[in-house]
KOLRO-565240 format. One record per residue: x, y, z of N, C-alpha, C in turn. Coordinates in steps of 0.1 Angstrom, whole numbers, plus 5000, padded with zeros to 4 digits. Layout:
% residues N
+------+------+------+-------+-------+-------+------+------+------+
! n_px ! n_py ! n_pz ! ca_px ! ca_py ! ca_pz ! c_px ! c_py ! c_pz !
+------+------+------+-------+-------+-------+------+------+------+
!    X !    Y !    Z !     X !     Y !     Z !    X !    Y !    Z !
...
+------+------+------+-------+-------+-------+------+------+------+
This chain:
% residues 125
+------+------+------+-------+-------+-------+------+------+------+
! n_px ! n_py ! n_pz ! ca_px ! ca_py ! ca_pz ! c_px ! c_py ! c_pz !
+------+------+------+-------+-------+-------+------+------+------+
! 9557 ! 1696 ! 9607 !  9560 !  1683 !  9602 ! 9547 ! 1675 ! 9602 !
! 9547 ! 1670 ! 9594 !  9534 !  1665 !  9593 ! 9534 ! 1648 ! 9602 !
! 9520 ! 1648 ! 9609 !  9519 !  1634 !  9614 ! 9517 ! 1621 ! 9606 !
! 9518 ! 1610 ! 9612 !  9510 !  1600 !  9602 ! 9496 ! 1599 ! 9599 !
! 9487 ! 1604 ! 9611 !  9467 !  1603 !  9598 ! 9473 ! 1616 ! 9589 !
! 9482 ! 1628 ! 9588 !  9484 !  1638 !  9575 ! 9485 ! 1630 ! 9569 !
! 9498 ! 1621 ! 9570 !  9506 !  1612 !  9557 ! 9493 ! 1601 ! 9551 !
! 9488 ! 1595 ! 9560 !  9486 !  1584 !  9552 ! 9470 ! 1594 ! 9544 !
! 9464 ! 1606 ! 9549 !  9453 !  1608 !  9545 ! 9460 ! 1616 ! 9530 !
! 9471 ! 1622 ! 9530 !  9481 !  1630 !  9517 ! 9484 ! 1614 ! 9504 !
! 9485 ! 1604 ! 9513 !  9488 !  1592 !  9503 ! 9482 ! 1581 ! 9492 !
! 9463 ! 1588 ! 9505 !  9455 !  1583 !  9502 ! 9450 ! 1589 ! 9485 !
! 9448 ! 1599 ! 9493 !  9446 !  1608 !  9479 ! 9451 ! 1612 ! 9468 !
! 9464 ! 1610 ! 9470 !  9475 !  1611 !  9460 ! 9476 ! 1604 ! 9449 !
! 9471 ! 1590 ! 9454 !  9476 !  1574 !  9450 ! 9477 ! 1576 ! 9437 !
! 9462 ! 1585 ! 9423 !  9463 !  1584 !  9412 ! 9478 ! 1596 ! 9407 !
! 9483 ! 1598 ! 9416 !  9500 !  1602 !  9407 ! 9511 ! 1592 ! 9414 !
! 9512 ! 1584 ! 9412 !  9526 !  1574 !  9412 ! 9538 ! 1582 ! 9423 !
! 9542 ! 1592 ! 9417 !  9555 !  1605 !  9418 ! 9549 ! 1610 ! 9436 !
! 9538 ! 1616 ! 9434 !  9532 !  1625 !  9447 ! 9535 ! 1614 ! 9458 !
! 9523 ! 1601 ! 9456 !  9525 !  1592 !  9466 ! 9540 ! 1586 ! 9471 !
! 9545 ! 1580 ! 9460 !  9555 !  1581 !  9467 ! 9568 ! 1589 ! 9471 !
! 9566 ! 1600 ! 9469 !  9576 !  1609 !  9476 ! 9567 ! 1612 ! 9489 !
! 9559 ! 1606 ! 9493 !  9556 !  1612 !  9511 ! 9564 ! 1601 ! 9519 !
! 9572 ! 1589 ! 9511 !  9581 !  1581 !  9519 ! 9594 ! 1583 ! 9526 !
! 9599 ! 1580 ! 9536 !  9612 !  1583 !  9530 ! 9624 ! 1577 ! 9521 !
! 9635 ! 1577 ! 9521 !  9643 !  1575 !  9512 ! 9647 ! 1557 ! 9513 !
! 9642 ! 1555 ! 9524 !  9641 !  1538 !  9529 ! 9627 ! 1534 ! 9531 !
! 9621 ! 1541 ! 9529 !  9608 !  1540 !  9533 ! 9601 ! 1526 ! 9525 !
! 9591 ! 1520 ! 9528 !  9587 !  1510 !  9526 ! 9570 ! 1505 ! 9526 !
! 9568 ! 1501 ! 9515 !  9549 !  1499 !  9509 ! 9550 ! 1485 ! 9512 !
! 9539 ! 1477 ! 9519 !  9540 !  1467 !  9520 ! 9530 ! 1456 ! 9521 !
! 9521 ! 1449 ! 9513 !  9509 !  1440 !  9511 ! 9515 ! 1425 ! 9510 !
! 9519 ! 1419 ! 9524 !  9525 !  1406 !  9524 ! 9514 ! 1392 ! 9523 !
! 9499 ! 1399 ! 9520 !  9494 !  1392 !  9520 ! 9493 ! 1385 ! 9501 !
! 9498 ! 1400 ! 9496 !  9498 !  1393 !  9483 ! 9512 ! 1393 ! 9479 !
! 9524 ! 1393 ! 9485 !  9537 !  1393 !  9482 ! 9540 ! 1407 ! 9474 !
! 9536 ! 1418 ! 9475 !  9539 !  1429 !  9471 ! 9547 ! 1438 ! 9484 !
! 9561 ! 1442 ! 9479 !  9569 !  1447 !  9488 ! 9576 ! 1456 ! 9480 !
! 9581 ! 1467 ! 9483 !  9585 !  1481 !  9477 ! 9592 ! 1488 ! 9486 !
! 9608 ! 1487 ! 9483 !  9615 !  1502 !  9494 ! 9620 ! 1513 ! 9485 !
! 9617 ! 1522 ! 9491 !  9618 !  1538 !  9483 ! 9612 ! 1542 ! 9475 !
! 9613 ! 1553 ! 9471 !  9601 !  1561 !  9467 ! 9605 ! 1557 ! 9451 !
! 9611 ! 1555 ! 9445 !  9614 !  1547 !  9431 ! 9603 ! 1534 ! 9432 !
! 9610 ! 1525 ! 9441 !  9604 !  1512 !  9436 ! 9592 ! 1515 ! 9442 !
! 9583 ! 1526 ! 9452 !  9572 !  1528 !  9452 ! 9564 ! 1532 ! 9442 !
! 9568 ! 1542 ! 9436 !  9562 !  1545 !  9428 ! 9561 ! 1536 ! 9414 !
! 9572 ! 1532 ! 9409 !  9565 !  1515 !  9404 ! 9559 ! 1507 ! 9405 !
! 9556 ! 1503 ! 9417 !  9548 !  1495 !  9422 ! 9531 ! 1502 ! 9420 !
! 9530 ! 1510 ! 9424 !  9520 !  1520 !  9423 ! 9518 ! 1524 ! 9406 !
! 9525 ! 1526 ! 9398 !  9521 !  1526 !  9386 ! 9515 ! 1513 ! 9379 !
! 9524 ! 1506 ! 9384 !  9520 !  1489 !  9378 ! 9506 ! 1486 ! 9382 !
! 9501 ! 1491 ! 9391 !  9488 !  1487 !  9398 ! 9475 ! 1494 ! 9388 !
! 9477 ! 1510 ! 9385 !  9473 !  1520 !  9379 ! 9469 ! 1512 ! 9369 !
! 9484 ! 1506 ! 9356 !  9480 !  1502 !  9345 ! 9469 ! 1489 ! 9341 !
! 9465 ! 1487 ! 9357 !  9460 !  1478 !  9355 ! 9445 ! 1483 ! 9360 !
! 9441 ! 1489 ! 9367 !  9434 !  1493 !  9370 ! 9434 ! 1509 ! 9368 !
! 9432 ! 1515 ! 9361 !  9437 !  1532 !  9356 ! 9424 ! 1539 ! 9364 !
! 9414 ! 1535 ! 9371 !  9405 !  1544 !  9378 ! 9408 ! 1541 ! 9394 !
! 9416 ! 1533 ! 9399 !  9419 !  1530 !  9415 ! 9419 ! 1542 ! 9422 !
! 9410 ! 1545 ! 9432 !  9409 !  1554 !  9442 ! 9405 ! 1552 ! 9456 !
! 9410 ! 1554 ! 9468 !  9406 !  1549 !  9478 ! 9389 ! 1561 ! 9481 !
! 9383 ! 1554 ! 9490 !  9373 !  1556 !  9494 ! 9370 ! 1557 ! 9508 !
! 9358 ! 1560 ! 9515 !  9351 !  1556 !  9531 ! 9365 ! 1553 ! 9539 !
! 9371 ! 1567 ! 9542 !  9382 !  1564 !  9550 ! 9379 ! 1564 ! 9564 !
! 9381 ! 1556 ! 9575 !  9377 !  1551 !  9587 ! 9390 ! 1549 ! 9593 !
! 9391 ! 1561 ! 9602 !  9405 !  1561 !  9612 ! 9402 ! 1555 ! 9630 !
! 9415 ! 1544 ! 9625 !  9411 !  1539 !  9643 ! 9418 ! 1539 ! 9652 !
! 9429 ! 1545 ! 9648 !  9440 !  1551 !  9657 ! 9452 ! 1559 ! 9652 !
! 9450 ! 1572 ! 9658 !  9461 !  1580 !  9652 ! 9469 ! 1587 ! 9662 !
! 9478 ! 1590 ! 9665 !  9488 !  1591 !  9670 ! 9500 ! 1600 ! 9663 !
! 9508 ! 1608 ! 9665 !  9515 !  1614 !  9658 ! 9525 ! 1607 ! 9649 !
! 9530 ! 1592 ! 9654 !  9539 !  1585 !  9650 ! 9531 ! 1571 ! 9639 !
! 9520 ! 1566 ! 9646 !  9510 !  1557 !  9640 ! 9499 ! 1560 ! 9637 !
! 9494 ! 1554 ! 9630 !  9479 !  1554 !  9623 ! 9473 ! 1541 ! 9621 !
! 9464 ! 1535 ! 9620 !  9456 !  1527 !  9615 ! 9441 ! 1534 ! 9612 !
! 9436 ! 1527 ! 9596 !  9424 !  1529 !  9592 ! 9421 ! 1519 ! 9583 !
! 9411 ! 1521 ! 9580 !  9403 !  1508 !  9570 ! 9397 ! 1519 ! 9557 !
! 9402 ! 1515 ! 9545 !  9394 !  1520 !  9530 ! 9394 ! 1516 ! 9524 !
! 9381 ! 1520 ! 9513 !  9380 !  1504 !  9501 ! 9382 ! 1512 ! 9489 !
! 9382 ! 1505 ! 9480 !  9380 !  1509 !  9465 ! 9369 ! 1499 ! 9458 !
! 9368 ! 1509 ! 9446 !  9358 !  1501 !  9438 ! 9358 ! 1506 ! 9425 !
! 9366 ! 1499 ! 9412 !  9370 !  1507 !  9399 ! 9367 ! 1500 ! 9395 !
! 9369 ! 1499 ! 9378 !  9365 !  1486 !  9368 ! 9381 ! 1482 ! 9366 !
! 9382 ! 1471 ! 9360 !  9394 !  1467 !  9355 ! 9390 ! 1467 ! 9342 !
! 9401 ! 1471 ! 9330 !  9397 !  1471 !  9319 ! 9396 ! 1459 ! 9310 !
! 9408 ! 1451 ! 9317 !  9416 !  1439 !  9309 ! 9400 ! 1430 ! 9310 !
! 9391 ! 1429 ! 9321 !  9386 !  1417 !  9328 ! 9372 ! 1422 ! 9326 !
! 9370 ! 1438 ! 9326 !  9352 !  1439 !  9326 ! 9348 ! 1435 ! 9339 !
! 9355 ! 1429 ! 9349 !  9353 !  1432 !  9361 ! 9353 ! 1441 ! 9370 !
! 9345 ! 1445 ! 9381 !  9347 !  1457 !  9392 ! 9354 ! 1449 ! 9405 !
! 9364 ! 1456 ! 9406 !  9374 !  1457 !  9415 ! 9373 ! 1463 ! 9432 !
! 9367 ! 1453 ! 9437 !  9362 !  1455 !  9449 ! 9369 ! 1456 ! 9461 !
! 9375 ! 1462 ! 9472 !  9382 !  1461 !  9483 ! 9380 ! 1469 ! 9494 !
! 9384 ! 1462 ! 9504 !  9385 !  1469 !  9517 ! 9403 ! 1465 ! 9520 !
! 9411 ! 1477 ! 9523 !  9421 !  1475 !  9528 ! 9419 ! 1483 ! 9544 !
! 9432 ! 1475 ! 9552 !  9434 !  1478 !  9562 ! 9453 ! 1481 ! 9566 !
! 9453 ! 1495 ! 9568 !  9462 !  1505 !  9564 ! 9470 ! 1504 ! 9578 !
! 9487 ! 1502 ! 9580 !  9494 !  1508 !  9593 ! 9501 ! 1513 ! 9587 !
! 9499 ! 1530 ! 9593 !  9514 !  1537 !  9586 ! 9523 ! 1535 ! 9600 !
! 9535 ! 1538 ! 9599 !  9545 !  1543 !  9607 ! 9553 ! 1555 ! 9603 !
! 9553 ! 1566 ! 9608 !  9555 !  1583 !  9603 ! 9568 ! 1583 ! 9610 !
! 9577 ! 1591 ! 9605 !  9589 !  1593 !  9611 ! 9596 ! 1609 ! 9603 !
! 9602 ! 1614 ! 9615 !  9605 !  1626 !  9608 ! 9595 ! 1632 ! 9593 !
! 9583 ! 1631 ! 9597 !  9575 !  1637 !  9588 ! 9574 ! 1627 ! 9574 !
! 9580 ! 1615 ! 9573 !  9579 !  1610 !  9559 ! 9575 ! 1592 ! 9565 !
! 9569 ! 1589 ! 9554 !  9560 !  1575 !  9557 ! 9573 ! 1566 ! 9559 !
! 9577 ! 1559 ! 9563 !  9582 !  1553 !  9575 ! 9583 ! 1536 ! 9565 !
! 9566 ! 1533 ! 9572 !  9564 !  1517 !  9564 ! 9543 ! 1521 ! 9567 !
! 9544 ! 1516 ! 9557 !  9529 !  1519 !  9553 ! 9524 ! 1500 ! 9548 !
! 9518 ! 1495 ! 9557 !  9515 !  1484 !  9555 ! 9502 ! 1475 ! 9556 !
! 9499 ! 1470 ! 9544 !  9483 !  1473 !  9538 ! 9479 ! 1454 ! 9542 !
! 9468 ! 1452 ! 9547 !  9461 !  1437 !  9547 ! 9449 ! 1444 ! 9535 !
! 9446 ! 1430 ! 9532 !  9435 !  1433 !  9517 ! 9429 ! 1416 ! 9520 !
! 9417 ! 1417 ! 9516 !  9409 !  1402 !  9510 ! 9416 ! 1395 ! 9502 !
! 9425 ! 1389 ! 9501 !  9430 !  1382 !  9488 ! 9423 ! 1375 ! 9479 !
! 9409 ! 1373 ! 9484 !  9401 !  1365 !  9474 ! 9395 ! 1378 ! 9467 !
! 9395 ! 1385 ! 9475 !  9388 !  1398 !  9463 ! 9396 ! 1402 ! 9453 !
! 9408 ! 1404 ! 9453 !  9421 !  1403 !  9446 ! 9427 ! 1400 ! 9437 !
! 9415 ! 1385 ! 9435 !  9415 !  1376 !  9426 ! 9413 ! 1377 ! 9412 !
! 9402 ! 1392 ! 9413 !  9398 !  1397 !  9401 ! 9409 ! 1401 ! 9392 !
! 9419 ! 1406 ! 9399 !  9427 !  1409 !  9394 ! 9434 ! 1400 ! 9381 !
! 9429 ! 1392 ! 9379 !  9437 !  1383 !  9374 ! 9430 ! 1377 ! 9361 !
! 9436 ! 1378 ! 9351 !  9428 !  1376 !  9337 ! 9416 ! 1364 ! 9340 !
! 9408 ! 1363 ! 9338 !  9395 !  1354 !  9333 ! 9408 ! 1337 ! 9327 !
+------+------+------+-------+-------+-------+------+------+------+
């Protein structure tokens, strides 16, 4: 059964397939960035959520993974990205800061803090 640094390091990597990442959740499982009002339970509305981001950014890949506590049940680490946005000609800058919660081998609640001003880019000109 896999722990949570497996899960979140299987999630991390995954991210560019929608389907992979979120099937490491479970069936209530839960994505969560309350800093930007983005919330998602199960691996459907994950994986929407996760596409919708893609189409906006189609090169998003995490990066410099930095684990600072793992535990068989929790995880925390810090990873950033850095893609272009298409819509904006902008580069898409971030540091996230990651809590999984693992349970019976499937991501639990995976809950992400982000810069919200960096975030900003996101957002048409």
């Amino acid at each position: 059964m896999p722990t949570a640094p497996e899960l979140l390091r299987r999630y991390l990597a995954s991210i560019r397939s929608p389907a992979a990442a979120a099937g490491l959740f479970a069936p209530d499982g839960v994505l969560e960035l309350p800093w930007v009002q983005a919330r998602a339970q199960g691996p459907q509305a994950i994986e929407s959520l996760i596409t919708g981001l893609l189409t906006k950014i189609p090169a998003f890949g995490f990066r410099n993974v930095q684990f600072w506590i793992e535990t068989p049940e929790r995880t925390f680490a810090e990873y950033e990205v850095e893609a272009p946005i298409p819509a904006t000609g902008r580069i898409y800058r971030q540091t996230y800061a990651g809590l999984l919660i693992a349970q019976d081998g499937r991501i639990q609640r995976l809950r992400e803090a982000l810069d919200t001003r960096a975030a900003q880019v996101l957002m048409p000109a």
